[in-house]
N, C-alpha and C positions, 0 to 999 in steps of 0.2 A: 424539464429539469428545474429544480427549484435549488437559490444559494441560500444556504446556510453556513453561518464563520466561517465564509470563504470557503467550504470547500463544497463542490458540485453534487450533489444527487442526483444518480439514473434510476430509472423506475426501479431496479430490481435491488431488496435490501444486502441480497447475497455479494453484490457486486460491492456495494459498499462496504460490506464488513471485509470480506478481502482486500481492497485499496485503501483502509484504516489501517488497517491490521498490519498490513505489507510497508506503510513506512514508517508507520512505528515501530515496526522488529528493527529497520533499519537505523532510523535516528535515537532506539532508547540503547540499544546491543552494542551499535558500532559492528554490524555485522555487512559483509561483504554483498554483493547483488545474487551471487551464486549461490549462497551459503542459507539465504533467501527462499530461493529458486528450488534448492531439496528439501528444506522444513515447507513448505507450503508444499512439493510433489509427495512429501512422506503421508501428509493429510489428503492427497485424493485432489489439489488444487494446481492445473498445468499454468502456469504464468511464466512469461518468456521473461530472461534479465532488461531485455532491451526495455520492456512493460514498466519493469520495477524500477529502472535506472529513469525513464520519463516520469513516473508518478510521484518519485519521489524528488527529481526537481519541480514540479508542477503545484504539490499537493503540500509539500515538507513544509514549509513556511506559516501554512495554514493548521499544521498542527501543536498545540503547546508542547512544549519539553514535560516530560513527566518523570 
């Protein structure tokens, strides 16, 4: 895993564009953990709220406001 602007990379790019993607819907929307949870299942992406509610205290920080 290599850091870059704080926030972690795992090998796989898929994962990361889901764990971008996923707190940004949350911190640019102001959208709920759930509401989350069915826009990413409508694309084909199972991610539990518990996942999105940890990434997004872990990871939120590390991303700008946009």
């Amino acid at each position: 895993m290599a850091l870059r602007s704080g926030i972690i990379f795992s090998p796989t790019a898929i994962g990361n564009v889901k764990l971008v993607s996923t707190v940004w819907l949350y911190f640019r929307f102001n959208l709920s953990h759930r509401d989350i949870e069915d826009l990413l299942a409508e694309r084909g992406i199972t991610v539990s709220r518990e996942a999105i509610r940890l990434w997004c205290i872990k990871f939120g920080p590390s991303i700008p406001a946009a």
